[in-house]
Backbone as CSV, one residue per row, in Angstrom:
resi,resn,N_x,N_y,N_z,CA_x,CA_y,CA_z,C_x,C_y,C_z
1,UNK,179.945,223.157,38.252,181.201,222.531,37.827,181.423,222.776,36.335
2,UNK,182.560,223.632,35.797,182.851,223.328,34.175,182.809,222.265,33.814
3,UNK,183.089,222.156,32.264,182.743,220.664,31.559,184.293,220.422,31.665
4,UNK,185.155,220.398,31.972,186.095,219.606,32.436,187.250,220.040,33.053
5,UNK,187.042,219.081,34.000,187.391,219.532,35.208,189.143,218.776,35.310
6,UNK,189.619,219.498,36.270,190.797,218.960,36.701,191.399,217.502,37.014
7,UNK,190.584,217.083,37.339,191.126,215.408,37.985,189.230,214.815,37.381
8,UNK,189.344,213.371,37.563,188.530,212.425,37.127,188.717,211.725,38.523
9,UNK,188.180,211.511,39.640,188.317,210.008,40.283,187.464,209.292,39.509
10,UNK,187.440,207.875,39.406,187.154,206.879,38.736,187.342,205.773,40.026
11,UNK,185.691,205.481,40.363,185.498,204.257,41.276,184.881,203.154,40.888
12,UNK,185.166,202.326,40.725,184.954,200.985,40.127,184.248,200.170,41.267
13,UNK,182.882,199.721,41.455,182.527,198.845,42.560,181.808,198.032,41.991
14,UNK,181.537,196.885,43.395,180.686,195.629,42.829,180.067,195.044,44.136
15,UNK,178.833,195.737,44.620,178.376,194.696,45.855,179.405,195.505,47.278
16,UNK,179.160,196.779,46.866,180.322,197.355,48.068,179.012,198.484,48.896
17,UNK,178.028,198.397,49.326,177.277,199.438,49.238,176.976,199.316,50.438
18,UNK,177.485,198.691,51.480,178.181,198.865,52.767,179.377,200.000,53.092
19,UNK,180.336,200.340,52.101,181.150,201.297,52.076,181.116,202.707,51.277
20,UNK,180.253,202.286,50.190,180.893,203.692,48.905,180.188,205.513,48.739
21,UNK,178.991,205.266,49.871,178.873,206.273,50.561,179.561,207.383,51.186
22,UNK,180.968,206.797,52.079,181.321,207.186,53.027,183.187,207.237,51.769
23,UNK,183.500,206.686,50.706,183.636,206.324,49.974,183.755,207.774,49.411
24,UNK,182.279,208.024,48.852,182.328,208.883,47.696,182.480,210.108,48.935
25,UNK,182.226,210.242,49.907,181.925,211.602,50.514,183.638,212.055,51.304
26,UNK,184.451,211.132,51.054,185.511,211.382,50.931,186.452,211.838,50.144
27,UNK,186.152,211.749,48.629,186.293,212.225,47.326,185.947,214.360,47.633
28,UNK,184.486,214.320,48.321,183.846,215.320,47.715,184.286,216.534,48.715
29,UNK,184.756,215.811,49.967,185.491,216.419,51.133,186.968,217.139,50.466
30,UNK,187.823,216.956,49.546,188.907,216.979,49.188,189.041,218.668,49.023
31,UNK,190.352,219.220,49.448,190.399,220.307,49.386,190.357,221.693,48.343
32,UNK,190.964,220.881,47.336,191.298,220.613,45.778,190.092,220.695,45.222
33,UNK,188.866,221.428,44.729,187.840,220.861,44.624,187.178,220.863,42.936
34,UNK,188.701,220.920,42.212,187.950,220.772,40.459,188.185,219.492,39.897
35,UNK,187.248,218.778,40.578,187.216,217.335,39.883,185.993,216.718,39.775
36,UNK,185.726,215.622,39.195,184.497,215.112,38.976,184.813,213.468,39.430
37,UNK,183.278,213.160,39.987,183.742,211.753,40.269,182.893,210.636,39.185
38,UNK,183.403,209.823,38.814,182.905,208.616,37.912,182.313,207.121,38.892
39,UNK,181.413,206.817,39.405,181.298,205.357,39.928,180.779,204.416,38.999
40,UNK,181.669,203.668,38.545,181.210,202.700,37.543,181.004,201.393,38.497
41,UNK,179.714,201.083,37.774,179.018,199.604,38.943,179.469,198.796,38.304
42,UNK,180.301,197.934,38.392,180.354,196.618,37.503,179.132,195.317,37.904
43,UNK,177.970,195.715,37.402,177.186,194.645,37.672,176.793,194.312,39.172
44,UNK,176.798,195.224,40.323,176.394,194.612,41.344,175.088,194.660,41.605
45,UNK,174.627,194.166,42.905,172.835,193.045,43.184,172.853,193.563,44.141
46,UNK,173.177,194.026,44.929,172.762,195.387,46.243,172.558,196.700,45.655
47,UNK,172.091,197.300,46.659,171.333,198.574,46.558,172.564,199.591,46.675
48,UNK,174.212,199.225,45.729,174.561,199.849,45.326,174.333,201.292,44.867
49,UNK,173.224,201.267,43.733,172.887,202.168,42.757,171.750,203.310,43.882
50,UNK,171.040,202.789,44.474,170.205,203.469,45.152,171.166,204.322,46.584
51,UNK,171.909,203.914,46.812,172.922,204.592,47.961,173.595,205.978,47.063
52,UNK,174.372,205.642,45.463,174.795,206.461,44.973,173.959,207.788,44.656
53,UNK,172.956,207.567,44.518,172.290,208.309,43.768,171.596,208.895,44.801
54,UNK,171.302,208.818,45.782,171.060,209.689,46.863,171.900,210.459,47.144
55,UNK,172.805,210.705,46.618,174.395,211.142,47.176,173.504,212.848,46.230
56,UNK,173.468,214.222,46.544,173.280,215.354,46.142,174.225,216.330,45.462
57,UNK,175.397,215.447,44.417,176.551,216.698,44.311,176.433,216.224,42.447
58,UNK,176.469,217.623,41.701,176.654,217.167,40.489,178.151,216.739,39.918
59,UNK,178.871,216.501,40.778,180.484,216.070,40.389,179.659,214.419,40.287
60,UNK,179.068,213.612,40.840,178.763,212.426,40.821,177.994,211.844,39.944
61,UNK,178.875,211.084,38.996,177.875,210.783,37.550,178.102,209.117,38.235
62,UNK,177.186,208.467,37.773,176.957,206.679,38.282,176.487,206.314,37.080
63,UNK,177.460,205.269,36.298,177.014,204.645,35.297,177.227,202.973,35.322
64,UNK,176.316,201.811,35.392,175.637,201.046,35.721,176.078,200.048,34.021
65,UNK,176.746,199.248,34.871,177.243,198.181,33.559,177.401,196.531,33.547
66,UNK,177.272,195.562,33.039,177.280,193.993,33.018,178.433,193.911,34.088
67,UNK,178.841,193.128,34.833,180.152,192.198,35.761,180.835,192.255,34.563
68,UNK,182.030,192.730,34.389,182.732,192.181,34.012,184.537,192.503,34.539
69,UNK,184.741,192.317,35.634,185.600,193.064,36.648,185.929,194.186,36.417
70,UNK,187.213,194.017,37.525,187.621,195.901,37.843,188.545,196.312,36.725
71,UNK,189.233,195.543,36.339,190.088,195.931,35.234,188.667,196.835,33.686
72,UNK,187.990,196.083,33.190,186.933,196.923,32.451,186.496,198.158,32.943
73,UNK,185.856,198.124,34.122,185.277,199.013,34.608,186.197,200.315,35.148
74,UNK,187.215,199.863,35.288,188.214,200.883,35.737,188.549,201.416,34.017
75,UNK,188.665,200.987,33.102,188.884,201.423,31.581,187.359,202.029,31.369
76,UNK,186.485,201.744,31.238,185.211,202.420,31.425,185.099,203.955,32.005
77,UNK,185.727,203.905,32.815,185.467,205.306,33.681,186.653,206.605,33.298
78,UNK,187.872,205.580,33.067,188.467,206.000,31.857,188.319,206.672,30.440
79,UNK,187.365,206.315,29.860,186.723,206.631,28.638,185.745,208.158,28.378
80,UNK,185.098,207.513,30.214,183.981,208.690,30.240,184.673,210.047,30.989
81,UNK,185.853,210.093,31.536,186.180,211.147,31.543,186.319,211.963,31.336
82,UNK,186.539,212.754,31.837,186.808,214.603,31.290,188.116,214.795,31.855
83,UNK,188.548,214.436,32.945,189.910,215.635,33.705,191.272,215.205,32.666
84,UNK,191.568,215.883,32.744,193.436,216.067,32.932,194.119,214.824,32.813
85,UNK,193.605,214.343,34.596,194.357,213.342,34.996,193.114,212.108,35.674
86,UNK,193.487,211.824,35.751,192.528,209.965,35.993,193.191,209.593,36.992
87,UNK,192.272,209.310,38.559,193.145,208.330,39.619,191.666,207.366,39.797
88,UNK,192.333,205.963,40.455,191.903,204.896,39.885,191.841,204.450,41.634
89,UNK,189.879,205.193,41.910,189.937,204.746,43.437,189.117,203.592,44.273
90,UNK,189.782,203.089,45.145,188.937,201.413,45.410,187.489,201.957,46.325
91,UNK,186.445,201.256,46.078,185.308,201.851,46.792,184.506,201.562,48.132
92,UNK,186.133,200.721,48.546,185.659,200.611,49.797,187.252,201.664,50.543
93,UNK,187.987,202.276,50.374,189.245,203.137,50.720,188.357,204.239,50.891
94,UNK,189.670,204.649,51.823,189.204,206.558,51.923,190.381,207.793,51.758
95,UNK,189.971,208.818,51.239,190.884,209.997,50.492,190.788,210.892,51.755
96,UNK,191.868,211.318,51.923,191.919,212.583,53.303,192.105,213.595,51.972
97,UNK,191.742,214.663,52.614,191.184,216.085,52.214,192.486,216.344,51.282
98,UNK,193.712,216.093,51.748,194.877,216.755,50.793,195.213,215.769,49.735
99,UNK,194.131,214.683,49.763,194.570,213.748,48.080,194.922,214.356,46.512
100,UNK,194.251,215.650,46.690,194.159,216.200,45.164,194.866,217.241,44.988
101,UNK,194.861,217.644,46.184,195.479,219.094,46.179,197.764,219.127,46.100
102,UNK,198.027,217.599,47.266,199.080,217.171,46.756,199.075,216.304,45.114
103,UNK,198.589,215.795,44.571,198.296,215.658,43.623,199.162,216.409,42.403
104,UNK,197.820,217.465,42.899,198.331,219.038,41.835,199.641,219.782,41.922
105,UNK,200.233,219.813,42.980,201.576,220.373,43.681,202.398,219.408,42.735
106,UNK,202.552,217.922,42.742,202.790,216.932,41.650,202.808,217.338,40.540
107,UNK,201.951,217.327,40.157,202.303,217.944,38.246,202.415,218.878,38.481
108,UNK,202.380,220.277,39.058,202.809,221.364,38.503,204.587,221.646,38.829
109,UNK,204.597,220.639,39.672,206.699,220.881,39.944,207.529,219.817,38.929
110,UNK,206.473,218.642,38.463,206.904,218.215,37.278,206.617,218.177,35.648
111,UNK,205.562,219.358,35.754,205.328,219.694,34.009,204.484,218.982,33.705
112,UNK,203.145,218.343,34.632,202.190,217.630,33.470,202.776,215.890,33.410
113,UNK,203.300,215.307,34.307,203.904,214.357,34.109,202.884,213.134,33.574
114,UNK,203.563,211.988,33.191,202.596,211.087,32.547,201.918,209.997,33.504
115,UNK,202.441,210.341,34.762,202.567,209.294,35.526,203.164,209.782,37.038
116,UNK,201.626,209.695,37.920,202.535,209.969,39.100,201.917,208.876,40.698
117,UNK,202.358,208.826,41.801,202.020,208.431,42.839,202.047,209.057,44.441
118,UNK,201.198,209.133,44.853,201.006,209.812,46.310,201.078,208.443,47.572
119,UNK,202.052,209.162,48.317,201.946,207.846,49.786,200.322,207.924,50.050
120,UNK,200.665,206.758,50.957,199.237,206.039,50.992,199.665,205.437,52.487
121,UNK,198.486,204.944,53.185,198.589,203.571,54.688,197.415,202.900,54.696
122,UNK,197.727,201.456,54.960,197.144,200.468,55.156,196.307,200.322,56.717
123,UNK,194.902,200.578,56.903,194.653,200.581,58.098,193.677,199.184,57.859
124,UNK,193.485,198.781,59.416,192.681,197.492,59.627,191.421,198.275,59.997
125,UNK,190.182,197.159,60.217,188.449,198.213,60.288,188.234,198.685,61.617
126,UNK,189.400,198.606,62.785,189.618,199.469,63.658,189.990,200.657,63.472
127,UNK,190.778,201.028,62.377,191.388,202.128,61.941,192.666,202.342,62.512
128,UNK,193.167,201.212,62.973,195.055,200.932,63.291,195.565,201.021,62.074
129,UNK,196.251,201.587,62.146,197.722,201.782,60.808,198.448,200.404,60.770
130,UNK,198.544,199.710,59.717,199.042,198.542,59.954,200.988,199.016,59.611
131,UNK,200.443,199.614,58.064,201.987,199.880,57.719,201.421,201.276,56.543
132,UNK,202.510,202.360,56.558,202.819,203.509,55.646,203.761,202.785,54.528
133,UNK,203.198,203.650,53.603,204.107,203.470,52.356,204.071,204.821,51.720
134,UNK,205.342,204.973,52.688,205.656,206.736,52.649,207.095,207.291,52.692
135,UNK,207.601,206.413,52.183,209.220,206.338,52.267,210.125,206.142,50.937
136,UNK,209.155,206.197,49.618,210.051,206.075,48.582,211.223,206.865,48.022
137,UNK,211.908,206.684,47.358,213.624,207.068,47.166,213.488,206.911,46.171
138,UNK,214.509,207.574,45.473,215.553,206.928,44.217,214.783,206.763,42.828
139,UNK,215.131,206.225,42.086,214.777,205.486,40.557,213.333,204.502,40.747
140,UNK,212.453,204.933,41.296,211.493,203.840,41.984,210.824,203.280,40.431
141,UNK,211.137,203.666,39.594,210.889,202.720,38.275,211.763,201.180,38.176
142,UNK,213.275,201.731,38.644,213.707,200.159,38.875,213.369,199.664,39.814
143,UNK,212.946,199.422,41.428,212.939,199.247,42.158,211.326,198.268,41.680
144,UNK,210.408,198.918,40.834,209.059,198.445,40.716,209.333,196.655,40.813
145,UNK,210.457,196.677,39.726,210.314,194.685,39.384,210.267,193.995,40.477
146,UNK,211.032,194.495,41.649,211.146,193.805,42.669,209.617,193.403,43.722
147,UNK,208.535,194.455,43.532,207.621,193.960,43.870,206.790,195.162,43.928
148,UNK,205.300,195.067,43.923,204.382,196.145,43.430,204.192,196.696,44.789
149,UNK,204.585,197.958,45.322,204.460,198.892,46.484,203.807,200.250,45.849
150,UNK,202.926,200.435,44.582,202.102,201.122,44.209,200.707,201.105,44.588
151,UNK,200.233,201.993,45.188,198.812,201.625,45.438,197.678,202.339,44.299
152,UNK,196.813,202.016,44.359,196.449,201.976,42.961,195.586,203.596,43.450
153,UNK,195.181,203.988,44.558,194.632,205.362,44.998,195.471,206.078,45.099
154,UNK,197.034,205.728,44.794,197.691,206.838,44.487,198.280,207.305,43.567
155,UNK,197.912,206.336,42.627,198.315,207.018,40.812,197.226,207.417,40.276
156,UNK,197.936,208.276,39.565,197.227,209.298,38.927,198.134,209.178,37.643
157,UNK,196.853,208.911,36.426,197.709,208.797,35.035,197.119,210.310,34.447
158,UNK,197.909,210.474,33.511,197.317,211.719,32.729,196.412,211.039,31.997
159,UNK,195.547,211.653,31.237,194.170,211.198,30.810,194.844,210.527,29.522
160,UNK,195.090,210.812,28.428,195.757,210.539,27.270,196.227,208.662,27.470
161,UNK,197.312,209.016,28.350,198.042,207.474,28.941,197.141,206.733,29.582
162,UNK,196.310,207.074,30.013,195.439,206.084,30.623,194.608,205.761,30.043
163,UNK,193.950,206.325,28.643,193.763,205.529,27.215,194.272,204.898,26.207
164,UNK,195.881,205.685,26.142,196.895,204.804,25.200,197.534,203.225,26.122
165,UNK,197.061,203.433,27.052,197.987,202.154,27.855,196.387,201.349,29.005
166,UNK,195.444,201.444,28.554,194.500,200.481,29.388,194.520,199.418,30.274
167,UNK,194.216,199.111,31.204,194.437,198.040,31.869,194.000,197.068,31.606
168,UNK,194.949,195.641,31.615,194.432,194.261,30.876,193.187,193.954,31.008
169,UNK,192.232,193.912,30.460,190.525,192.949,30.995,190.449,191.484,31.287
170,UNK,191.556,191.212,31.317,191.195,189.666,31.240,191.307,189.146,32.380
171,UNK,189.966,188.281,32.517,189.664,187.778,33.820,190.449,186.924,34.728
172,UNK,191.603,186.502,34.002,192.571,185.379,34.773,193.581,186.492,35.403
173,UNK,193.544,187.963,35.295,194.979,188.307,35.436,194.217,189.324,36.761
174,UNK,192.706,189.006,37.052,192.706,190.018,38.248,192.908,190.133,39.297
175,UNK,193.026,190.948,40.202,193.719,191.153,41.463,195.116,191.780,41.137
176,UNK,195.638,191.298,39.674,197.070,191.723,39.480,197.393,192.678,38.270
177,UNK,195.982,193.107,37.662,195.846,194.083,36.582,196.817,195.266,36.979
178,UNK,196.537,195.578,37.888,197.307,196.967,38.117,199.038,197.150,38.575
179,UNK,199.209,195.993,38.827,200.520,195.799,39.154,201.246,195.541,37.323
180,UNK,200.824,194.629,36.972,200.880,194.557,35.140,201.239,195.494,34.553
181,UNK,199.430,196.840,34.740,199.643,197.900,34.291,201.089,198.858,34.185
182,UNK,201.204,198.893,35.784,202.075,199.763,36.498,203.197,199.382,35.899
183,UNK,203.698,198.139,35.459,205.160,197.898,35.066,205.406,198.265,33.394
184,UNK,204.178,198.183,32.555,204.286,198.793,31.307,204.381,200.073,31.406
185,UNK,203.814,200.593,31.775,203.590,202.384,31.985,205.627,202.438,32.707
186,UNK,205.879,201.719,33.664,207.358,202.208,34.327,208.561,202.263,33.677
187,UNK,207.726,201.163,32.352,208.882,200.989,31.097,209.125,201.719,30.375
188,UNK,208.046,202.853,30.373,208.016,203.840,29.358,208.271,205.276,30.163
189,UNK,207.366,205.648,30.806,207.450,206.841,31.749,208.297,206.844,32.978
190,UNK,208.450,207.775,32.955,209.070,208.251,34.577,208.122,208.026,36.065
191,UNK,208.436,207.430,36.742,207.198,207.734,37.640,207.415,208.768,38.747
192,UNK,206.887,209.441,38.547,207.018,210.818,39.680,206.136,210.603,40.613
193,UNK,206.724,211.368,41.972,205.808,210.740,43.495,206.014,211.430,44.718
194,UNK,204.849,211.356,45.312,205.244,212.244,46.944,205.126,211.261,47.558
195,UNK,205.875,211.602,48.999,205.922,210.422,49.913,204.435,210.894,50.935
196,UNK,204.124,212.206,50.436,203.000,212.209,51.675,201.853,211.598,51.558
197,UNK,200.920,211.223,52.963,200.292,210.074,52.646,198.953,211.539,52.558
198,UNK,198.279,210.831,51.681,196.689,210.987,50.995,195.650,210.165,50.969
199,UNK,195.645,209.166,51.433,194.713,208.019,51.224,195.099,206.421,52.403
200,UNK,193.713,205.791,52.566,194.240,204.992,53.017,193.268,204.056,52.541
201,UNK,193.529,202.424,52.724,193.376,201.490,52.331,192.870,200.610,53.512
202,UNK,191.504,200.072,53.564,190.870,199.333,54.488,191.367,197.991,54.210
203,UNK,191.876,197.814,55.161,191.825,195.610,54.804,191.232,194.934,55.789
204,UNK,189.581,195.069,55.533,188.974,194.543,55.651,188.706,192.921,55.107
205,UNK,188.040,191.970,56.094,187.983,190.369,55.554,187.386,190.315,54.053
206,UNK,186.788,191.322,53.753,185.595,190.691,52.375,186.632,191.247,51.171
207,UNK,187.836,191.868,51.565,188.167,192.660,50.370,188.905,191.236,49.400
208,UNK,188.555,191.505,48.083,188.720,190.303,46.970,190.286,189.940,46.662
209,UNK,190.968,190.739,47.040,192.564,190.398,46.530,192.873,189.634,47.903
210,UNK,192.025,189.085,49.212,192.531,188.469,50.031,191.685,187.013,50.268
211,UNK,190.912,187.178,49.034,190.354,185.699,48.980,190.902,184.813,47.888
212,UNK,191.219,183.671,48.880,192.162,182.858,47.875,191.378,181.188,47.084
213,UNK,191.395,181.665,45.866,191.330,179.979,45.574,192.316,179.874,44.905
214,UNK,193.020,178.751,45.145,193.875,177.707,44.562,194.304,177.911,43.141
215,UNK,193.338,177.298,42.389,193.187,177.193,40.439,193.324,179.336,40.284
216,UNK,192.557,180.088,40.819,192.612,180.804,40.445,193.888,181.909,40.570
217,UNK,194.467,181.639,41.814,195.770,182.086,42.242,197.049,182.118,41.370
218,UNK,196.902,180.412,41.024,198.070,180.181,40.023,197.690,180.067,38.843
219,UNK,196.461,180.496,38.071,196.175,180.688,36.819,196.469,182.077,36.724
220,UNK,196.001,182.858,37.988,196.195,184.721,37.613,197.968,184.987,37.565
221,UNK,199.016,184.460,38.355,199.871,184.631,38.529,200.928,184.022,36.761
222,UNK,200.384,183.061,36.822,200.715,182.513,35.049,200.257,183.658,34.337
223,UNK,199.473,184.187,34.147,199.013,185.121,33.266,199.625,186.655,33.498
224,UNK,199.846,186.747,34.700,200.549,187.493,35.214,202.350,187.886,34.490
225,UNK,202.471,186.936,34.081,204.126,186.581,33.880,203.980,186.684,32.346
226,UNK,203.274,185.560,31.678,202.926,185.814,29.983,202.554,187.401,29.598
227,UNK,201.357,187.801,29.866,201.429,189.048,29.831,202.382,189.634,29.566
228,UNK,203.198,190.410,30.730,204.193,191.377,30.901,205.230,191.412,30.219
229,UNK,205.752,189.714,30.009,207.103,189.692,28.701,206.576,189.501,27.537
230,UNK,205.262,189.641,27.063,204.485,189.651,25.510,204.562,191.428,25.006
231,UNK,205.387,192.134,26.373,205.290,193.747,26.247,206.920,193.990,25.754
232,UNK,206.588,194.466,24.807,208.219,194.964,24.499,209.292,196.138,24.907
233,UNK,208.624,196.685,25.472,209.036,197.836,26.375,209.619,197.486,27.665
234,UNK,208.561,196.448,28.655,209.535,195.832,29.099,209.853,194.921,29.263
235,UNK,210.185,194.285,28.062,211.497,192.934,28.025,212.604,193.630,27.473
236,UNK,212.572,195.330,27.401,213.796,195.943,27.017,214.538,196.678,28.700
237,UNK,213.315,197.051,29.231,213.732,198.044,30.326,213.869,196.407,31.377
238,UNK,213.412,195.287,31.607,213.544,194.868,32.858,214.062,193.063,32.630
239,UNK,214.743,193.211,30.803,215.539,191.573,30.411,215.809,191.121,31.813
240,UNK,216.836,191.457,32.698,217.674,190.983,33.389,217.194,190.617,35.056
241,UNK,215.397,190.560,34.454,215.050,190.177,35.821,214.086,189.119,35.833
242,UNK,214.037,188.721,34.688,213.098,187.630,34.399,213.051,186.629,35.121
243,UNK,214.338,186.053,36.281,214.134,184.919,36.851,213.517,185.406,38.293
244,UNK,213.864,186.690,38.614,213.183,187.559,39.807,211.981,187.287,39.498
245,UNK,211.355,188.048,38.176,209.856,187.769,38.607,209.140,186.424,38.468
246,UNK,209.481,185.666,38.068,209.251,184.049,38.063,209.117,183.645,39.158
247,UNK,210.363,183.824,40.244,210.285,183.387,41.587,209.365,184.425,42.287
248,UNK,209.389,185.403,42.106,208.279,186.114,43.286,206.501,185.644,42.820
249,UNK,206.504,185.059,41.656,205.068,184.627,41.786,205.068,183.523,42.494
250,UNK,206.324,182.866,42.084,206.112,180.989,42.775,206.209,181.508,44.246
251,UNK,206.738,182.076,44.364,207.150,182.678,46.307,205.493,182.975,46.726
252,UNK,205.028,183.636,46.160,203.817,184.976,45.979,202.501,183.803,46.082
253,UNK,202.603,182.964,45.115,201.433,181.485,45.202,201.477,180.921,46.516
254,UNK,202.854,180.873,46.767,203.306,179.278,48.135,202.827,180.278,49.449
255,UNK,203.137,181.359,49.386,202.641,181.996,50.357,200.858,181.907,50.587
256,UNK,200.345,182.599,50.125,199.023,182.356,49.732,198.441,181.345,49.987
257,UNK,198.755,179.942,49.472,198.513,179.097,49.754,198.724,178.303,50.996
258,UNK,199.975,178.715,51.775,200.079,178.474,52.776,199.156,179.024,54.151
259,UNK,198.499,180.177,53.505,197.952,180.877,54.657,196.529,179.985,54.337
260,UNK,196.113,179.656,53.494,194.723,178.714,53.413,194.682,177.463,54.206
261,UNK,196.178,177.275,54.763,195.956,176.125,55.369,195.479,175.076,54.911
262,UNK,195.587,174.406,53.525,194.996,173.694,53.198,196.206,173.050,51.892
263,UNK,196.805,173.438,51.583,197.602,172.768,49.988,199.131,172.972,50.609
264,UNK,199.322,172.156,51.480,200.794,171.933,51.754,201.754,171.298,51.044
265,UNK,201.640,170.326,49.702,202.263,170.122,49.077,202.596,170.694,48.273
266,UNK,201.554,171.598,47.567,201.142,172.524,46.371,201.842,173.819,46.781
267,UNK,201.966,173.848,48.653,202.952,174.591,48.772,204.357,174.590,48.881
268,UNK,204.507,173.371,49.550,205.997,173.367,48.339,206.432,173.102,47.177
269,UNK,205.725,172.506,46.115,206.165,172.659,44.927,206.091,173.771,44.653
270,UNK,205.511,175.303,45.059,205.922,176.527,44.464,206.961,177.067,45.054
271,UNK,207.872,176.592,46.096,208.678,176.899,46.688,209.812,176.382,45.956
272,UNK,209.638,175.053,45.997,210.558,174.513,45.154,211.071,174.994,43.561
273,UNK,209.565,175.063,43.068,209.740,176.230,41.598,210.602,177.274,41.974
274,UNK,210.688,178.275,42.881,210.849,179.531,43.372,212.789,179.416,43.423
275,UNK,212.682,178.120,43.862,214.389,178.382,44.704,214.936,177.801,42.323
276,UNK,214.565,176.836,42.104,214.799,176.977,40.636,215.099,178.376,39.660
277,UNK,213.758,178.728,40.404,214.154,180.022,39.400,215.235,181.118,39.351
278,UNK,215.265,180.724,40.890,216.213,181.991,41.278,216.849,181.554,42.677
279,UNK,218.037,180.954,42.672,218.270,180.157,44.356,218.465,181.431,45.043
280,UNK,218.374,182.470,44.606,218.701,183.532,45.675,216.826,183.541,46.654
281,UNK,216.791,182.847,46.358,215.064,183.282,46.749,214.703,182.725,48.336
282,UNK,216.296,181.767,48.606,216.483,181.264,49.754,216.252,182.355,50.661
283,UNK,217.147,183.337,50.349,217.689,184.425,51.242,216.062,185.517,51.854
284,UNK,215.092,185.161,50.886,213.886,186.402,50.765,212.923,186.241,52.237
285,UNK,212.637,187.166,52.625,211.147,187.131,53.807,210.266,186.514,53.319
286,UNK,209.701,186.776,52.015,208.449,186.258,52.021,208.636,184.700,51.824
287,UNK,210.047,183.826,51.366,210.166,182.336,51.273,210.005,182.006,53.224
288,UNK,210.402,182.704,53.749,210.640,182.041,55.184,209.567,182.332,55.735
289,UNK,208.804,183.167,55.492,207.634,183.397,55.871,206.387,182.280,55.651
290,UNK,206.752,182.207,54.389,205.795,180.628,53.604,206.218,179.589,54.880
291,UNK,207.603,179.362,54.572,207.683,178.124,55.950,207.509,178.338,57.031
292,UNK,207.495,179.017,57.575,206.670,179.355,58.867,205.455,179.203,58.638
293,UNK,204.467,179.443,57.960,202.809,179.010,57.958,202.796,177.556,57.682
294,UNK,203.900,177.201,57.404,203.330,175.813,56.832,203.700,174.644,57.985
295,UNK,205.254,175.304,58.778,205.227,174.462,59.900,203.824,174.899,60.889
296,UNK,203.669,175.825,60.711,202.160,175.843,61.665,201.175,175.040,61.347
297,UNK,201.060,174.407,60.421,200.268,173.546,59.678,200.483,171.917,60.369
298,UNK,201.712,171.717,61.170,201.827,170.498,61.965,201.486,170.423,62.871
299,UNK,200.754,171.441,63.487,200.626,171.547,64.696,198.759,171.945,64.704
């Protein structure tokens, strides 16, 4: 392999060593084959490190660091790069063979862009397709505020931007770092994108953005909101949506919470926040959706 190579994957894990095997050998399968892979451990206590390192390919460097989530560790792998371009992959997902190679077709029909995304599908650990997200259109930079349909295995930042623009570290805002990210970077760059799918996404029970506590839900989602308008880029590109994104967290909490079955009041006071912020919020799926889990909750 030259000393620097075309693409960087960058895998960020923690206690995944049930998956990142099968993981990395999906990376190495790719058709496209000038890239190097980064697995940054954030601190995990399984035999993580001993699975990686059995792995026989010199594209696979494993560097071994304190917990301190995915947002660090994903900037970490960042740092130690070499490629071009940087994609930012989950280590329990898997890359079909044409991830890199559409990729490359990507920047070379748009010049090196700063910022791009490949379709992606959501399968369950049967390997049913739940839903594609392979249909984007239009200005999908405006379309972002309305709600994060970026998957994070399918951007690809150029190396440069994905050091000038890092992803938040801070521990209250995770699960939603990359959605954050994604809206600073949309304020500034273009986002360029194929609809073909390259990757897919396990949603499996253990995965962490589907475990809910309470305090931590609506502390990440607060932080979520401070953040993004402390960015001046976009409180220029997205002023006129500030009560949108207010209500899609309060929507975004009540939901959540409703599926715990457990904080039915707590779920409507974010509902109630929600229709405040924005009474159009009456009209949304995900508000009627909340009430539907919650009348299930009488029964």
């Amino acid at each position: 392999m030259k000393s620097k190579p075309f693409f960087t994957i960058v895998i960020p894990t923690y206690n995944r060593a049930s998956f990142i095997k099968r993981t990395i050998q999906s990376v190495l399968d790719q058709s496209f084959q000038d890239f190097e892979i980064i697995v940054v451990d954030d601190g995990s206590t399984d035999n993580t490190e001993e699975l990686v390192n059995s792995i026989k390919s010199d594209k696979v460097t494993y560097y071994k660091k304190a917990n301190e989530e995915r947002a660090i560790a994903r900037n970490t792998g960042a740092q130690l790069s070499k490629g071009e371009y940087v994609n930012f992959f989950d280590s329990d997902d898997l890359l079909y063979p044409n991830h890199l190679e559409e990729a490359n077709n990507v920047i070379q029909k748009y010049k090196f862009p700063e910022f791009l995304h490949l379709g992606y599908e959501i399968k369950d650990t049967e390997g049913n397709v739940i839903t594609n997200i392979n249909s984007l259109s239009g200005d999908i930079n405006q379309k972002l505020i309305f709600g994060n349909f970026l998957g994070c295995n399918g951007v690809f930042l150029r190396r440069d931007i994905a050091l000038k623009h890092p992803f938040n570290g801070d521990r209250d805002l995770s699960a939603s770092e990359d959605y954050e990210l994604w809206l600073r970077l949309a304020a500034r760059y273009p986002i360029r994108y194929s609809n073909i799918v390259t990757s897919t996404l396990i949603n499996h029970d253990s995965r962490s953005v589907l475990i809910t506590n309470k305090d931590k839900l609506i502390k990440r989602k607060n932080s979520f909101v401070k953040y993004l308008w402390e960015d001046e880029a976009v409180r220029e590109k997205y002023s006129n949506y500030k009560d949108l994104v207010l209500a899609n967290s309060y929507t975004y909490i009540a939901l959540h919470l409703a599926l715990t079955k457990k904080h039915r009041i707590s779920t409507l006071l974010y509902l109630f926040k929600s229709i405040k912020a924005r009474p159009a919020t009456l009209g949304t799926r995900r508000f009627w959706a909340t009430l539907k889990n919650l009348i299930k909750l009488d029964y």
